[in-house]
LUMTI-385049 format. One line per field, with one value per residue (C-alpha): residue in one letter; residue number from 1; x, y, z. Coordinates in nm, 3 decimals. Example, Ala and Ser with C-alpha at 12.3 -4.5 7.8 and 13.67 -1.06 7.14 Angstrom:
res	A	S $
n	1	2 $
u	1.230	1.367 $
v	-0.450	-0.106 $
w	0.780	0.714 $
***
This chain:
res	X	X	X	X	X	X	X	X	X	X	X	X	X	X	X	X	X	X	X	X	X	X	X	X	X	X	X	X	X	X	X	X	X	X	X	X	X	X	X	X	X	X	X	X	X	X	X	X	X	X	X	X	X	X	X	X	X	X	X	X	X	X	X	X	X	X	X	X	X	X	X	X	X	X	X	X	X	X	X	X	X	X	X	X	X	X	X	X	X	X	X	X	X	X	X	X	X	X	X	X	X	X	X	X	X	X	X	X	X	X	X	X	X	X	X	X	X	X	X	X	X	X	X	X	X	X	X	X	X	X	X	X	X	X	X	X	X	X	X	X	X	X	X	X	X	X	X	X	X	X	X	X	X	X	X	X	X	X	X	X	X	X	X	X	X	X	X	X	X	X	X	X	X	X	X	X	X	X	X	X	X	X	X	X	X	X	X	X	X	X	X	X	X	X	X	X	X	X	X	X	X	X	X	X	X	X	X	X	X	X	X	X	X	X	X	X	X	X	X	X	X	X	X	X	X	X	X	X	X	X	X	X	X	X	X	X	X	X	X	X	X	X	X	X	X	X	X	X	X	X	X	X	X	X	X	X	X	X	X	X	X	X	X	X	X	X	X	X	X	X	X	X	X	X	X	X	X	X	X	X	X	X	X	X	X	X	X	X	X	X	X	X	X	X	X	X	X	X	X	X	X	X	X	X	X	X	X	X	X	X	X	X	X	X	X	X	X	X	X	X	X	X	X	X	X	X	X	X	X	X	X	X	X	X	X	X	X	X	X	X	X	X	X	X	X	X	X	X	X	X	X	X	X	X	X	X	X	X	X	X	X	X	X	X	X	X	X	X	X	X	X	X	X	X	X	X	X	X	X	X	X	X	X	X	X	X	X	X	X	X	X	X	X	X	X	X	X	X	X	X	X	X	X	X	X	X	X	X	X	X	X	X	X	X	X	X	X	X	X	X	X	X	X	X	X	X	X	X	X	X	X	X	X	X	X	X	X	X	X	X	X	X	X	X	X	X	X	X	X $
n	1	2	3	4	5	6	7	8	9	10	11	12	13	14	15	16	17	18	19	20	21	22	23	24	25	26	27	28	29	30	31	32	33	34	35	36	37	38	39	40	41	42	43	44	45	46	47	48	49	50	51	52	53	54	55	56	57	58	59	60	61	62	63	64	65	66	67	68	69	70	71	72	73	74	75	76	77	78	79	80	81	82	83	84	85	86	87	88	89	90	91	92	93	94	95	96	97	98	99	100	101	102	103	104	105	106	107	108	109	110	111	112	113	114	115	116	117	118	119	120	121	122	123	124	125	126	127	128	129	130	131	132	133	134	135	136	137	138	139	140	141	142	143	144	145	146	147	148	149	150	151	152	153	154	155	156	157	158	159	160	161	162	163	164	165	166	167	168	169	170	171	172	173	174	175	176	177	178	179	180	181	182	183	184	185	186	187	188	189	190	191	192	193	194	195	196	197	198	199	200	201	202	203	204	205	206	207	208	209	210	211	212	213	214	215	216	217	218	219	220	221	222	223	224	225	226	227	228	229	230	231	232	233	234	235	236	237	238	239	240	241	242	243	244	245	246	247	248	249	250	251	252	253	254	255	256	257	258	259	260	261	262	263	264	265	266	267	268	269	270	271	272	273	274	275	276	277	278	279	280	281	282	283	284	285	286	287	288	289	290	291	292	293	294	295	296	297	298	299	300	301	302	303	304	305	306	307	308	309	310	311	312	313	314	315	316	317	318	319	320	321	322	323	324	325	326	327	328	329	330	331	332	333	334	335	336	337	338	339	340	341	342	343	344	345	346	347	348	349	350	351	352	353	354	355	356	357	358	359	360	361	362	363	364	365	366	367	368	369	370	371	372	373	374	375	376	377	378	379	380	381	382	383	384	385	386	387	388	389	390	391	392	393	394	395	396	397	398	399	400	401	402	403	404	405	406	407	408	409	410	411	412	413	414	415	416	417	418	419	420	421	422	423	424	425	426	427	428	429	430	431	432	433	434	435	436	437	438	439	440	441	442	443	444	445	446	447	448	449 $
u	-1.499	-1.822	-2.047	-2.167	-2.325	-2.243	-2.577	-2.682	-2.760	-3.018	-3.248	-3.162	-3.052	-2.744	-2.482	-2.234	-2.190	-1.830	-1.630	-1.426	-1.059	-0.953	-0.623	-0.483	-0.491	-0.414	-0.099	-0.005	-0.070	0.149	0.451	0.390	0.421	0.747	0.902	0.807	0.968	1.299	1.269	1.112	1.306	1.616	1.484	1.634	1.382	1.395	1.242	0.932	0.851	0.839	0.597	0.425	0.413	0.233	-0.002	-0.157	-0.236	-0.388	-0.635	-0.727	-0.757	-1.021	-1.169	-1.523	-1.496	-1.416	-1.638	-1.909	-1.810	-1.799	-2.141	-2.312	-2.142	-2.199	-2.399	-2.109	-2.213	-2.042	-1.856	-1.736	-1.574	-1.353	-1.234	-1.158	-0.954	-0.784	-0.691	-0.563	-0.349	-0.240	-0.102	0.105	0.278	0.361	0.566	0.655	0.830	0.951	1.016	1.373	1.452	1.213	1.432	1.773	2.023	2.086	2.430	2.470	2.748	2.806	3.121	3.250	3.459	3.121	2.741	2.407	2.079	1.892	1.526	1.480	1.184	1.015	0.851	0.494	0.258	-0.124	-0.315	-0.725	-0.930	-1.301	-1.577	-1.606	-1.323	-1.215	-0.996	-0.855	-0.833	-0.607	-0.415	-0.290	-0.136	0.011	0.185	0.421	0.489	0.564	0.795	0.966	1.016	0.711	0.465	0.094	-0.143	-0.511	-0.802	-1.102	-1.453	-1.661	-1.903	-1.685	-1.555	-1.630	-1.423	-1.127	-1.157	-1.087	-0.785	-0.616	-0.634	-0.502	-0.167	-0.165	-0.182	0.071	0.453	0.486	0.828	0.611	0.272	0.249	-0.054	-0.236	-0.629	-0.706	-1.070	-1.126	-1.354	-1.225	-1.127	-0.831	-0.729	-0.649	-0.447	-0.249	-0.186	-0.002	0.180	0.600	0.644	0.405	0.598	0.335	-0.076	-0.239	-0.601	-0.867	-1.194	-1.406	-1.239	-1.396	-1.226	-0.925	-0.911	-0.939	-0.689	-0.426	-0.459	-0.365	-0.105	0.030	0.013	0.297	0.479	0.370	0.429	0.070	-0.089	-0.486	-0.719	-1.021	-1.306	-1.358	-1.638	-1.438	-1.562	-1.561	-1.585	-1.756	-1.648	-1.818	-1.568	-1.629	-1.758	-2.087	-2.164	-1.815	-1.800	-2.160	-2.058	-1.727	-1.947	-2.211	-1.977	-1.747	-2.060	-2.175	-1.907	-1.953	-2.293	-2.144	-1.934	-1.607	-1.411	-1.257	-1.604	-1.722	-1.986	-2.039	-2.010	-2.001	-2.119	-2.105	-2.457	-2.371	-2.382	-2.556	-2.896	-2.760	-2.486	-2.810	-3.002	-2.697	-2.621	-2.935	-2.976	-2.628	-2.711	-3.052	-2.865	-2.631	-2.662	-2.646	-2.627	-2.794	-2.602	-2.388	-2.607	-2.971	-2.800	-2.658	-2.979	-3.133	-2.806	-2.824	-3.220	-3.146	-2.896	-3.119	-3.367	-3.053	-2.981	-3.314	-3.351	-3.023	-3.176	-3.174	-3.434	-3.399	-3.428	-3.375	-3.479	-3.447	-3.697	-3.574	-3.784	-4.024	-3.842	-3.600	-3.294	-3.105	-3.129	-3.139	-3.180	-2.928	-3.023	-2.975	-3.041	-2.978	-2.865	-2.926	-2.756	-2.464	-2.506	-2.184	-2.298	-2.323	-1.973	-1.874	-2.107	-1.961	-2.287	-2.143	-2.451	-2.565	-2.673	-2.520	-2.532	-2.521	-2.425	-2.418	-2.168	-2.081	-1.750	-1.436	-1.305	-1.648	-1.648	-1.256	-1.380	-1.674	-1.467	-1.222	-1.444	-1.494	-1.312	-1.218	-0.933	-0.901	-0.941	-1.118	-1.140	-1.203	-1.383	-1.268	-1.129	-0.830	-0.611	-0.339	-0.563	-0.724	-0.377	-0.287	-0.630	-0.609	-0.239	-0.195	-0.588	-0.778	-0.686	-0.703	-0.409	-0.508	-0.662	-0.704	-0.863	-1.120	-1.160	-1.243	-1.021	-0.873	-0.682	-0.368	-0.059	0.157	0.078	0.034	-0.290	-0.400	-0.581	-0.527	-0.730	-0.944	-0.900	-0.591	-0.250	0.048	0.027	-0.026	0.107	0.373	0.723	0.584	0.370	0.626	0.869	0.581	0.689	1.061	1.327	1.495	1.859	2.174	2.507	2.820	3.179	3.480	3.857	3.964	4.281 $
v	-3.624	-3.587	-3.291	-3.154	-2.849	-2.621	-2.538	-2.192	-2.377	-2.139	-2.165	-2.493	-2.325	-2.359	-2.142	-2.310	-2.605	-2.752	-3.027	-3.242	-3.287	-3.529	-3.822	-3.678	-3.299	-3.345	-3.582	-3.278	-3.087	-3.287	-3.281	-2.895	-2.878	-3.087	-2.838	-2.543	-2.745	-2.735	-2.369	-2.306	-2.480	-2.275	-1.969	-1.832	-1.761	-1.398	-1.462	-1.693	-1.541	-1.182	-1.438	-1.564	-1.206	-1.114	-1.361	-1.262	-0.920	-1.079	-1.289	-0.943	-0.771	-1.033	-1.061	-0.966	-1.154	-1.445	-1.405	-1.373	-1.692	-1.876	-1.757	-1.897	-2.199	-2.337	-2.101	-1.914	-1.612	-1.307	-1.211	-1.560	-1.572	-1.273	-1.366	-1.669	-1.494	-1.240	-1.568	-1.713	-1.376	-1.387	-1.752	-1.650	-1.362	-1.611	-1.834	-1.622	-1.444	-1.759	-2.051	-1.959	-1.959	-2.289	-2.459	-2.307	-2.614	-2.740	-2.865	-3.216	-3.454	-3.729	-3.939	-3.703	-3.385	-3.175	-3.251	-3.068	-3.144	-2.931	-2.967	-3.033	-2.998	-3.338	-3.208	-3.206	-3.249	-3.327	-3.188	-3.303	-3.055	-3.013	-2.788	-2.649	-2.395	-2.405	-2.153	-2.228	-2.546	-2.527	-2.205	-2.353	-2.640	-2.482	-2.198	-2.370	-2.617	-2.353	-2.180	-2.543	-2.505	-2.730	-2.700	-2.799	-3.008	-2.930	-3.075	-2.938	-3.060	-3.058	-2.854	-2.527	-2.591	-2.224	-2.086	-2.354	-2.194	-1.829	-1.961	-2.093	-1.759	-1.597	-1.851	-1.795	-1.448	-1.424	-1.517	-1.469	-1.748	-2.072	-2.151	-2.264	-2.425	-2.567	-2.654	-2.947	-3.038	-3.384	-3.723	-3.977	-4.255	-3.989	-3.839	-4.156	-4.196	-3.874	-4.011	-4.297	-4.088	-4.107	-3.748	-3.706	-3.707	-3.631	-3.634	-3.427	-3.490	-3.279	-3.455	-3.785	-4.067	-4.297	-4.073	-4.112	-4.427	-4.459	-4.227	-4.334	-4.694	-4.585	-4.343	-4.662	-4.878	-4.630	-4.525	-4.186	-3.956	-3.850	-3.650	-3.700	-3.457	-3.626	-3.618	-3.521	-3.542	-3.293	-3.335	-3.047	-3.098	-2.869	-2.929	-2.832	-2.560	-2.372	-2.027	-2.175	-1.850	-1.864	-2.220	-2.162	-1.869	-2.072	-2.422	-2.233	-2.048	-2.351	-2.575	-2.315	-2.180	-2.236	-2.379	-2.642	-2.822	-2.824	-3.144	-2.979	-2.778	-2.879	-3.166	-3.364	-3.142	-3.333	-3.166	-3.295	-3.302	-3.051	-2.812	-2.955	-2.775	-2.396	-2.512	-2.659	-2.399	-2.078	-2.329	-2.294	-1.948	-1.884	-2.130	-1.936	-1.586	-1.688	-1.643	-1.919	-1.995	-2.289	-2.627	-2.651	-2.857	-3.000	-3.364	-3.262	-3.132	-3.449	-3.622	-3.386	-3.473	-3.883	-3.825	-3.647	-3.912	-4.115	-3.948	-3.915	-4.305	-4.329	-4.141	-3.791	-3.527	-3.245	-2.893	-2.637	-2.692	-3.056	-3.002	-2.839	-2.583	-2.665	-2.473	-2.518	-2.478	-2.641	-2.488	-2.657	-2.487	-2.459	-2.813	-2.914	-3.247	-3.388	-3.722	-3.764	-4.147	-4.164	-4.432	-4.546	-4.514	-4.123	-4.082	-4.265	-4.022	-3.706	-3.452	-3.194	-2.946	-2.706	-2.982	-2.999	-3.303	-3.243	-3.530	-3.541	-3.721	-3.800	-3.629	-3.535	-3.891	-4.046	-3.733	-3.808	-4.154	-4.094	-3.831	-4.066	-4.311	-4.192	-4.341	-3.961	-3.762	-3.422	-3.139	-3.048	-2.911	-2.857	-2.560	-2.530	-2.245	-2.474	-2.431	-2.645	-2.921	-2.805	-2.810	-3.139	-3.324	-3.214	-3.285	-3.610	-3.754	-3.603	-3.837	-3.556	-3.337	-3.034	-2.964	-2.642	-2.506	-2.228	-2.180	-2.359	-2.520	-2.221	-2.327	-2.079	-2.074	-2.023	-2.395	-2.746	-2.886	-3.240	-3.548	-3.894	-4.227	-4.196	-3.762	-3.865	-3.834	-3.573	-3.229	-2.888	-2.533	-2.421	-2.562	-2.923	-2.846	-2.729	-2.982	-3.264	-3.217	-3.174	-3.452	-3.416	-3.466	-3.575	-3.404	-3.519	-3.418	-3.605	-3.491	-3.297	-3.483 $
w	-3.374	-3.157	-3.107	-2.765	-2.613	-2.302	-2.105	-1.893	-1.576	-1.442	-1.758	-1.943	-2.255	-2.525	-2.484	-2.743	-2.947	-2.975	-3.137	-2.954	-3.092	-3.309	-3.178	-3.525	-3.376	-3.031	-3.122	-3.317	-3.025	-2.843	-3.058	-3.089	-2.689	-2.645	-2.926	-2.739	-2.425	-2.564	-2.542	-2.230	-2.056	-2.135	-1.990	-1.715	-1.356	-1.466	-1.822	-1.687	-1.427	-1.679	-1.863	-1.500	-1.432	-1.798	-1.747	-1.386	-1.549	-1.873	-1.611	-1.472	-1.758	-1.885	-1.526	-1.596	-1.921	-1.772	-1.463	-1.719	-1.915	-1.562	-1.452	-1.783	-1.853	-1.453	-1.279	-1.040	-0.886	-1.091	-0.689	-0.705	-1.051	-0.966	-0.704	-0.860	-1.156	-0.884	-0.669	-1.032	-1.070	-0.719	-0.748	-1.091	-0.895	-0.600	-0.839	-0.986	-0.727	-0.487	-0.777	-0.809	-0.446	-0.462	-0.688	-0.603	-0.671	-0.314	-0.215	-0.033	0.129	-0.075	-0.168	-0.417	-0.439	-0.533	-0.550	-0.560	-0.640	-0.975	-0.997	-1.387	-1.540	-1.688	-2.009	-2.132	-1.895	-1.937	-1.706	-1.683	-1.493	-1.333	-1.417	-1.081	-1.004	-1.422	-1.385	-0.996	-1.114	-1.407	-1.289	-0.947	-1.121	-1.381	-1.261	-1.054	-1.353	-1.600	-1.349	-1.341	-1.711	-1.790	-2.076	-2.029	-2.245	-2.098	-2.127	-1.927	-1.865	-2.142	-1.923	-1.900	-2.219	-2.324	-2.009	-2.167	-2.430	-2.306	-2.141	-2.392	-2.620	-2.319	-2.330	-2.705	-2.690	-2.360	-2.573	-2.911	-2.944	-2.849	-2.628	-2.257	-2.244	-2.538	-2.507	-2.614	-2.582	-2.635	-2.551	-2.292	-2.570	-2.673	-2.324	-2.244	-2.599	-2.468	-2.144	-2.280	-2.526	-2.530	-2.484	-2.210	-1.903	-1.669	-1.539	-1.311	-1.242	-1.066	-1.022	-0.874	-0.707	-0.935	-1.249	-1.036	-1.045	-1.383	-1.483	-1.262	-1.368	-1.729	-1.592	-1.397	-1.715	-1.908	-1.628	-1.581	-1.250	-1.128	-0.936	-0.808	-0.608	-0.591	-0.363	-0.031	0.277	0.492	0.843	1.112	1.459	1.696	2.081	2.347	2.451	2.091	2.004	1.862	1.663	1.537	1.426	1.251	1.036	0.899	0.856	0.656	0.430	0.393	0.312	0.032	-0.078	-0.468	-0.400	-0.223	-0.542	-0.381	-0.345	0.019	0.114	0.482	0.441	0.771	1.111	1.359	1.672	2.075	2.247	2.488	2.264	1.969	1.963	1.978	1.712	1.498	1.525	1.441	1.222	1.013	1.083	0.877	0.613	0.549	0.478	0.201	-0.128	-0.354	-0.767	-0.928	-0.949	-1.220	-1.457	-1.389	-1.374	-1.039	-0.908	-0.980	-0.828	-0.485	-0.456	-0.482	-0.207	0.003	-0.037	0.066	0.378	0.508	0.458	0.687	0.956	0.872	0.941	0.751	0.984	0.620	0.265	0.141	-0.153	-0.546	-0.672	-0.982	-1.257	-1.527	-1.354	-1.181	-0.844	-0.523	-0.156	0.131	0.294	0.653	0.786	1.130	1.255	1.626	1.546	1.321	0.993	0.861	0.507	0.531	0.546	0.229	0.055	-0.150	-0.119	-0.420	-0.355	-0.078	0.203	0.497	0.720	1.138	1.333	1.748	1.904	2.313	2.320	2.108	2.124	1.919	1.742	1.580	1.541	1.315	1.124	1.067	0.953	0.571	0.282	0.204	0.377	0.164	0.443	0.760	1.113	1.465	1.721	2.038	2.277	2.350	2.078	2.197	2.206	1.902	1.732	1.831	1.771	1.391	1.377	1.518	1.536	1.152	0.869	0.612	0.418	0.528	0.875	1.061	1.407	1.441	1.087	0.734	0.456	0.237	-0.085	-0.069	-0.317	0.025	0.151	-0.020	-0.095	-0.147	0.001	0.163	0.152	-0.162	-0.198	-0.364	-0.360	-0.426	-0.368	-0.505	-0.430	-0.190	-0.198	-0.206	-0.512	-0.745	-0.669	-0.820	-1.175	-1.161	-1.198	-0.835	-1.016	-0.834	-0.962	-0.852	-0.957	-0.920	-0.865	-1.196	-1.197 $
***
């Protein structure tokens, strides 16, 4: 087993010291969950969602707890981290309420006397999750698999591993008959062990396309169902028919929005001339007035001041901030840099940090191209006063999986949530979410005599 340490962001210090698990305890871990399967999956709708029910008022009821836990493990602002548990909450009551109708068995023509399809549940499923929304992250997955009849193996960063922590006492402490979710904190040699394990039936993964990769490849080598949301360089597009002050306010809040580490935050706003130099300048104005936490660790401030260096080499000229503070955090200002030329290597570049990058364009047309031209395609947007046009130029002309007009890229239990390209693949929440994990069986019945 190997050692490591969770650090308080904003001052470089310990905050705990943890083991990771052994292959020997997280095997039993595993055979543990697929015993508790056999149960869970007997219970009627009614009885989990009682337990999906339980479990949005334990989040609450630990809401400042966990806020707490989130705000000294990776520097989230205390606001932030409940709003993050009550969104967790929120998302258990959803399922809770609209799984049954969700996975009603559905009748169907076929060539016998009788058929349907049942949405079964597959089993144990192991679910690898970020540092950055730790409880988002985890919750938003796992609700709707529980309410399939799932059971969930996690393992979270290493990072948050204290916030992991919290959460799995909660699922110990939620039924007293067998445990939903089962923390598992270990190294990447044994994840990778679990993946490949018999009774594993599933992987979801939260995090970099390069862990993406990685994960799916040993997912694909034993035949596992997977599910990746990976990065994203979401790309907003500000026409010169928009509400300028409008389209500022909802760039600058989805550009820092969690300081900035979010896979679907806004990163590259692309802007038409016309209108370029009053979007720039709102644009700042908005990015100066919100309040931001330090990075997560000092690693990524020293990762989000090489990429500056980066862009500025490409052409950029930063308008706001650009330069960390000499302390022992790991803060970094709101950043804004402008590229009066676009560079084709800025859009293959995931900035996870408060720096926003401003590129003008002709018109709409160059503006979809250079959008379109990232490896990435997890969310993003368009202003304009035309909303029919709007409408269709994110529906038929963004290469992303979730697009919207007017306003920014919202996460929302009501609506699936995932990526194309290299953001990944699958989906989570809404209808489409819940059906990821569930064998989509065919019943048919022949003539009784």
């Amino acid at each position: 087993m190997s050692s490591f340490s969770t650090y308080n962001p904003a001052t470089g210090e310990v905050v705990k010291k943890f083991e990771h698990l052994s292959w020997e305890k997280s095997e039993h871990a595993i055979f543990s969950a697929h015993q508790d399967f056999q149960i869970w999956r007997k219970k009627s709708f009614a009885e989990r969602s009682k337990v999906l029910v339980d479990l949005a008022v334990s989040l609450r009821a630990h809401k400042d707890r966990l806020a707490e836990q989130m705000h000294l493990e990776m520097g989230k602002l205390l606001e932030e981290g409940r709003a993050e548990v009550e969104k967790c909450a929120v998302t258990c009551e959803y399922f809770a309420k609209e799984a049954p109708g969700f996975l009603a068995n559905q009748k169907s023509s076929s060539p016998y006397n009788d058929a349907e399809v049942s949405f079964q549940p597959l089993g144990v499923i192991f679910c690898i999750m970020p540092w950055n929304f730790p409880l988002w992250q985890t919750i938003r997955f796992a609700a709707p698999a529980l309410m399939a009849g799932n059971v969930v193996v996690l393992k979270h960063a290493d990072l948050t591993a204290g916030t992991a922590e919290m959460l799995g006492k909660i699922f110990a402490d939620l039924t007293s008959d067998l445990q939903l979710l089962r923390n598992c904190q270990v190294d990447h040699e044994v994840a990778e062990k679990i993946i490949g394990h018999s009774l594993v039936r599933g992987v979801t993964f939260t995090g970099s396309t390069a862990g993406g990769r990685s994960v799916a490849t040993t997912a694909a080598k034993n035949l596992k169902k997977i599910v990746l949301e990976l990065g994203g360089s979401d790309a907003y597009l500000i026409l010169e028919d928009a509400d300028i002050a409008m389209a500022a306010k909802a760039c600058a809040k989805t550009r820092l929005q969690n300081c900035g580490q979010s896979c679907v935050a806004g990163k590259r706003f692309i802007v038409v001339e016309k209108v370029a130099t009053e979007f720039i300048r709102l644009y700042v104005d908005e990015m100066k007035k919100t309040e931001i936490a330090p990075l997560a660790s000092k690693k990524f401030q020293e990762q989000i001041i090489t990429q500056v260096e980066k862009l500025k080499n490409w052409g950029g000229k930063v308008v706001l901030g650009g330069t960390a503070p000499r302390n022992d955090g790991a803060f970094y200002p709101p950043t804004v840099l402008v590229f009066e030329k676009n560079h084709p290597d800025l859009h293959k570049e995931e900035v996870f940090g408060p720096v926003g990058s401003v590129i003008i364009v002709k018109n709409a047309a160059e503006a979809v191209e250079v959008a379109n031209s990232s490896p990435y395609g997890l969310g993003g947007g368009v202003f304009t006063r035309d909303l029919q046009k709007g409408k269709a130029l994110v529906e038929k002309e963004l290469e992303a999986g979730f697009v919207v007009v007017n306003d920014y890229v919202k996460s929302d239990p009501r609506v699936p949530f995932g990526g194309v390209k290299e953001s990944g693949y699958g989906r989570e929440l809404g209808h489409f979410g819940i059906l990821e994990f569930v064998n989509i069986k065919t019943v048919g019945v022949g003539a009784s005599s």
